[in-house]
BATILO-858106 format. One record per residue (C-alpha): x, y, z; residue number from 0; chain; residue in three letters. Coordinates in steps of 0.5 Angstrom, whole numbers, plus 2048, in hexadecimal, padded with zeros to 3 digits. Example, Ala and Ser with C-alpha at 12.3 -4.5 7.8 and 13.67 -1.06 7.14 Angstrom:
BEGIN
     X     Y     Z    nr   kette   rest
   819   7F7   810     0       A    ALA
   81B   7FE   80E     1       A    SER
***
This chain:
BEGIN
     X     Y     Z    nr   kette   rest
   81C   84C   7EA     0       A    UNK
   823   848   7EC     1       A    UNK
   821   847   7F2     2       A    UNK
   81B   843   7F0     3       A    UNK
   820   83F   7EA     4       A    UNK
   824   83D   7F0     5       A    UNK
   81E   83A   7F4     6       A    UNK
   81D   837   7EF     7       A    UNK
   823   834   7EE     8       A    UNK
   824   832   7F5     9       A    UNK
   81E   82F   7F5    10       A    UNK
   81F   82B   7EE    11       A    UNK
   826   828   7F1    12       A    UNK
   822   826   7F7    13       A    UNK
   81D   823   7F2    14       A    UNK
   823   81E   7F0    15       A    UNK
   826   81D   7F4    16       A    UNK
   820   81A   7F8    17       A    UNK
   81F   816   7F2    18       A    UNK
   825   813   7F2    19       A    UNK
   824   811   7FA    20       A    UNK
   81D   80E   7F7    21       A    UNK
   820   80B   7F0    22       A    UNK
   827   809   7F2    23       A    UNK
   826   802   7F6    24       A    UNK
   820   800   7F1    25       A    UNK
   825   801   7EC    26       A    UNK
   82B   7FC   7F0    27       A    UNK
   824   7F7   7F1    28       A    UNK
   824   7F6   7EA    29       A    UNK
   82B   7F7   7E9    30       A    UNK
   82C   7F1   7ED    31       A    UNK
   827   7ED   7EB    32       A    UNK
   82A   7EC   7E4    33       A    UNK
   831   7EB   7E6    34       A    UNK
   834   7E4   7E6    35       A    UNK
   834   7E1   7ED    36       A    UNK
   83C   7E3   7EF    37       A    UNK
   83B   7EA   7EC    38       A    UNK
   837   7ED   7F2    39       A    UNK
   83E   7EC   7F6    40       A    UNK
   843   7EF   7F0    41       A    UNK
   848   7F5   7F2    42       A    UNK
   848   7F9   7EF    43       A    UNK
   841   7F9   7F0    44       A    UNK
   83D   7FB   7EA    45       A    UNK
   836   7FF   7E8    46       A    UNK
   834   7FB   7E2    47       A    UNK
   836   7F3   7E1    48       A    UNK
   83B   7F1   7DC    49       A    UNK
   837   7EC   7DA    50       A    UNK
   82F   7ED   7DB    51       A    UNK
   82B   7E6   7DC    52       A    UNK
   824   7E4   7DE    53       A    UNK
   826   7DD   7E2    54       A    UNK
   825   7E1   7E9    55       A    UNK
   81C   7E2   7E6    56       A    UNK
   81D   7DB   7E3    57       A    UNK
   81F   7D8   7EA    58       A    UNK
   81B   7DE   7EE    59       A    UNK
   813   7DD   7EA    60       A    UNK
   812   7D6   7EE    61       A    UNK
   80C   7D2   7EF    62       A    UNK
   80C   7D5   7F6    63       A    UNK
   80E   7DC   7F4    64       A    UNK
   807   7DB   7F0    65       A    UNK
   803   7D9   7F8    66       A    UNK
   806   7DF   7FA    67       A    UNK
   804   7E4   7F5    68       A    UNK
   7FD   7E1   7F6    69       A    UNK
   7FC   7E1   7FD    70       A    UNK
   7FF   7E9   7FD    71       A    UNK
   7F9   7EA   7F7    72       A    UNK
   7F3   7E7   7FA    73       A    UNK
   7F6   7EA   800    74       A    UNK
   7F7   7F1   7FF    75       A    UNK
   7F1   7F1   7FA    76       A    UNK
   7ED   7EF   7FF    77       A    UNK
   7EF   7F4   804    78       A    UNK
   7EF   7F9   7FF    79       A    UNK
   7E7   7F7   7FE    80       A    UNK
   7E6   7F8   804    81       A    UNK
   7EA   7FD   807    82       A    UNK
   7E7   802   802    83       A    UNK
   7E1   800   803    84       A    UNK
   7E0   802   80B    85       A    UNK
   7E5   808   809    86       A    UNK
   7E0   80B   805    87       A    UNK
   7DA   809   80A    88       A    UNK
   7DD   80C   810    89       A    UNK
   7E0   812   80D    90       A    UNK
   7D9   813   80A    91       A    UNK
   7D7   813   811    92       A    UNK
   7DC   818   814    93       A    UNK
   7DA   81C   80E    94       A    UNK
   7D3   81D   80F    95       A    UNK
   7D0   81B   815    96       A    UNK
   7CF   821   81A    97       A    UNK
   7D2   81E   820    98       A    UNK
   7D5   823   826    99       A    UNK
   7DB   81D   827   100       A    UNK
   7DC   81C   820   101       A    UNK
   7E3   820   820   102       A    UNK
   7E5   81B   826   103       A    UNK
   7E3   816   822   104       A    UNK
   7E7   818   81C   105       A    UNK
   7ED   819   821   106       A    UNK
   7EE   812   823   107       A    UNK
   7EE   810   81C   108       A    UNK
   7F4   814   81C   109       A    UNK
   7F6   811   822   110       A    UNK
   7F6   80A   81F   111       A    UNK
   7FA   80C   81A   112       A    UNK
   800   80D   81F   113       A    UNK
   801   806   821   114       A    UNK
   806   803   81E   115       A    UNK
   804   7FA   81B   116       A    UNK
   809   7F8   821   117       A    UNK
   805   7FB   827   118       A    UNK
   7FF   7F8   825   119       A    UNK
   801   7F2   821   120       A    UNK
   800   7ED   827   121       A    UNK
   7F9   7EF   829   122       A    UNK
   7F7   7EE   823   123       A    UNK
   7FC   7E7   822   124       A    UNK
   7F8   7E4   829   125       A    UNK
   7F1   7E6   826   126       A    UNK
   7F3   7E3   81F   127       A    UNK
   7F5   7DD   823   128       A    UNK
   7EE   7DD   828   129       A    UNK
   7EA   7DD   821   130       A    UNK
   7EF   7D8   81E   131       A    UNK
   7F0   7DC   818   132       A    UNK
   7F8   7DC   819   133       A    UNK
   7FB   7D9   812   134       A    UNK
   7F5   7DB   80E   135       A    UNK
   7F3   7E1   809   136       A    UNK
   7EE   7E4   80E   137       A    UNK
   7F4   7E5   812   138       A    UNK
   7F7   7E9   80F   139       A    UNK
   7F2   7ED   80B   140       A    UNK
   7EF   7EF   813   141       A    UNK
   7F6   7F1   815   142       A    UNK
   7F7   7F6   80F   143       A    UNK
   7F0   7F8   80E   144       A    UNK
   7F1   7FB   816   145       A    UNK
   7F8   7FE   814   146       A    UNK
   7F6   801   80E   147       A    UNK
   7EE   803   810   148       A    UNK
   7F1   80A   814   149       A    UNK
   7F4   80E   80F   150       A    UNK
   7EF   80B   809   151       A    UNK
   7E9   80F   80E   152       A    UNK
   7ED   814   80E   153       A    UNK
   7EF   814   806   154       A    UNK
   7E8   814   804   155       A    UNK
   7E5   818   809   156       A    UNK
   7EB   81D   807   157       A    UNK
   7E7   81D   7FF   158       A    UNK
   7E0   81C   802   159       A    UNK
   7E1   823   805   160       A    UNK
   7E2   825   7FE   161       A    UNK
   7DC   824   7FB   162       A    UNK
   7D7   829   7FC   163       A    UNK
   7D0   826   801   164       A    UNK
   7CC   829   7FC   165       A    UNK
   7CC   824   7F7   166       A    UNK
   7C9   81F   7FC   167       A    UNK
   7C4   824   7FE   168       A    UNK
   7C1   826   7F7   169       A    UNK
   7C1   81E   7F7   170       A    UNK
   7BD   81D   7FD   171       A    UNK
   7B8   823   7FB   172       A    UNK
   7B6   81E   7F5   173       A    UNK
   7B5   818   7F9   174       A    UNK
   7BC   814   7F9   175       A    UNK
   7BD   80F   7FF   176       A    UNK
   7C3   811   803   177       A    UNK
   7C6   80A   801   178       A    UNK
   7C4   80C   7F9   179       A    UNK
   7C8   812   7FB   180       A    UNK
   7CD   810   7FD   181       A    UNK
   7CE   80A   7F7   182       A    UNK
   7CC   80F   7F2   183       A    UNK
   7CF   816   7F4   184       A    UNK
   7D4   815   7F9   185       A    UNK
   7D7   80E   7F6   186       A    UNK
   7D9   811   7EF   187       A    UNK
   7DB   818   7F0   188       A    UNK
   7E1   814   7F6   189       A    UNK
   7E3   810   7F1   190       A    UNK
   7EA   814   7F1   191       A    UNK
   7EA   813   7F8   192       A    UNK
   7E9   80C   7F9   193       A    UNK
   7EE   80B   7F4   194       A    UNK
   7F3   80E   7F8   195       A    UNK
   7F1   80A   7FE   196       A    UNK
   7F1   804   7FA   197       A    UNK
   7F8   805   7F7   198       A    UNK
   7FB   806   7FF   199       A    UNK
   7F8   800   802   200       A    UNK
   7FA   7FC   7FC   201       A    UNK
   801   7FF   7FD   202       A    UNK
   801   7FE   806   203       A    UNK
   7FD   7F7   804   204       A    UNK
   803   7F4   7FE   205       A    UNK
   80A   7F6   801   206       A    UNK
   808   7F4   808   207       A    UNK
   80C   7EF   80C   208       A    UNK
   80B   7EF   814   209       A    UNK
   804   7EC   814   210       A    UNK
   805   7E9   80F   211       A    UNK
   80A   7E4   812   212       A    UNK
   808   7E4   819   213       A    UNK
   800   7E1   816   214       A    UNK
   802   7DD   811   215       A    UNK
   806   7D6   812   216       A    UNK
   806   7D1   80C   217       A    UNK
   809   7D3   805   218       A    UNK
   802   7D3   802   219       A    UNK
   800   7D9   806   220       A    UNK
   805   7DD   805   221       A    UNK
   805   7E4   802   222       A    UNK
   80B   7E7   7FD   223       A    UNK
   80F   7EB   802   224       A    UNK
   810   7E5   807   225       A    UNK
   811   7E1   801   226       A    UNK
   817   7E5   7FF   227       A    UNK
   81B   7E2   806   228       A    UNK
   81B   7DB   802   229       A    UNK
   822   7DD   7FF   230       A    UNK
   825   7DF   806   231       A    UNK
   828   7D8   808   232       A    UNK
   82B   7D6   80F   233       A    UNK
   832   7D7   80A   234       A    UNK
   831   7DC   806   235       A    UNK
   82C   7E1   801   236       A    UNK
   82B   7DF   7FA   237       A    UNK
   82B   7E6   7F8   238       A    UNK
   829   7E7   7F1   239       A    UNK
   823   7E3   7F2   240       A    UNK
   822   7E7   7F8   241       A    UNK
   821   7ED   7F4   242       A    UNK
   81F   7EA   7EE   243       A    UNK
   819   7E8   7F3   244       A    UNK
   819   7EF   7F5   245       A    UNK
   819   7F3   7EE   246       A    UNK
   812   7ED   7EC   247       A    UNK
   80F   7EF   7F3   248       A    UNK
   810   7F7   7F2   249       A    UNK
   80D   7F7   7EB   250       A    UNK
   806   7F6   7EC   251       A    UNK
   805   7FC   7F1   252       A    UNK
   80B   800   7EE   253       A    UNK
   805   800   7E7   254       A    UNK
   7FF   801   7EC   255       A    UNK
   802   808   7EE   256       A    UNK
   805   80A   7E8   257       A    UNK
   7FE   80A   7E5   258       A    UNK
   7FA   80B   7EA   259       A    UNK
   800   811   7EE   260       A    UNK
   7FC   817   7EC   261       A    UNK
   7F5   815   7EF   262       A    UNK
   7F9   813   7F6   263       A    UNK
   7FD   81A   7F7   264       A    UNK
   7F5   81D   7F6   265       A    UNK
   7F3   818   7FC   266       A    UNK
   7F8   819   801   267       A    UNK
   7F8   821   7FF   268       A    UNK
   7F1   821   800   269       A    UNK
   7F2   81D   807   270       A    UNK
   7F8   821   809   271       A    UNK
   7F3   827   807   272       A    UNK
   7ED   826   80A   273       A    UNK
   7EF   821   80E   274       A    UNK
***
């Protein structure tokens, strides 16, 4: 008995202490957000500033803050739309499908997970530029949607092992067509999953920086994380505007997974599972 009160103990300070690392430079984000110009530098450094103020939003929400939070929209929902879409036909295959190669198959999509957005970045940079797609939208949907489609197949095929085969097959007995299967019986009861997945590609797709600034050229294409490096000039870096900026981006996707958290720890429990 004492010893599982001192497990748990452990574990408990664990817990926070790992919820401090994680939580700490959020706070100090936002602590520097709403600190007049010359505080940030102050000693003795404070946590909290004296006196709060919002002038770093007012002069951070530009017009051109607007541009970007509508190109990181259109993009990341685009990709989500059709990352999610592949991801759940493919894994559907992997699933089903009698095929003696299918655990090879299954293994290159693992394999793909592996290869960091810097080893890959410049192929996809000369086929982009080959297409003339460069400082566009499908620029950066395509890179994402290839970054992102490895772990969704696995994610969904993860929660598709989980569904029992019987309920398709009952289906088919009474006349349903594949295609009326799959929409009707698979669709439905994948929602969790497909939820999952989604919130993982809006995440990659929202905060992502290298593609992001190696496709896109003109102030009109850019998305968030790119725009953020307008607030470090060739002498010096607006820092309450830098993180005022920072705290407005890392809102939208902190409120998807504060919502949505439960259904991602399933998914990539089923993947890690089953997968």
């Amino acid at each position: 008995m004492k010893q599982k009160r001192s497990t748990r103990l452990v574990l408990t300070l664990m817990q926070v202490l790992l919820a401090l690392v994680v939580l700490l430079p959020f706070f100090w984000m936002v602590s520097v957000s709403l600190k007049p110009p010359t505080e940030p530098f102050a000693i003795p450094a404070r946590l909290w500033p004296d006196h709060p103020t919002v002038g770093n939003y007012v002069s951070a929400f530009r017009p051109e803050f607007r541009t970007y939070f509508m190109n990181s929209l259109v993009v990341s929902l685009a990709t989500v739309v059709i990352t999610v879409t592949l991801g759940l036909l493919a894994a559907y295959s992997f699933t089903r499908a009698q095929i003696v190669a299918i655990s090879a198959l299954v293994g290159l999509v693992v394999l793909a997970q592996m290869f960091p957005h810097s080893a890959i970045i410049i192929p996809i940079y000369k086929m982009m530029r080959s297409a003339d797609l460069l400082n566009t939208y499908w620029s950066l949907i395509l890179a994402y949607v290839s970054v992102t489609l490895p772990v969704a197949i696995w994610m969904l095929r993860g929660f598709l092992l989980k569904l029992p085969a019987a309920l398709e097959e009952s289906a088919a007995i009474d006349g349903a067509t594949p295609l009326r299967v799959f929409w009707d019986i698979v669709v439905p009861l994948s929602r969790p999953g497909l939820i999952a997945t989604s919130v993982y590609v809006l995440i990659v797709t929202w905060q992502e920086f290298l593609f992001a600034l190696s496709f896109t050229s003109t102030k009109e294409m850019r998305t968030l994380p790119v725009g953020l490096n307008d607030f470090i000039g060739q002498y010096g870096i607006r820092y309450g505007e830098l993180m005022a900026s920072s705290v407005m981006v890392s809102l939208p996707v902190m409120a998807v997974f504060f919502f949505l958290q439960r259904y991602f720890v399933a998914g990539v429990t089923a993947g890690a599972v089953k997968g």
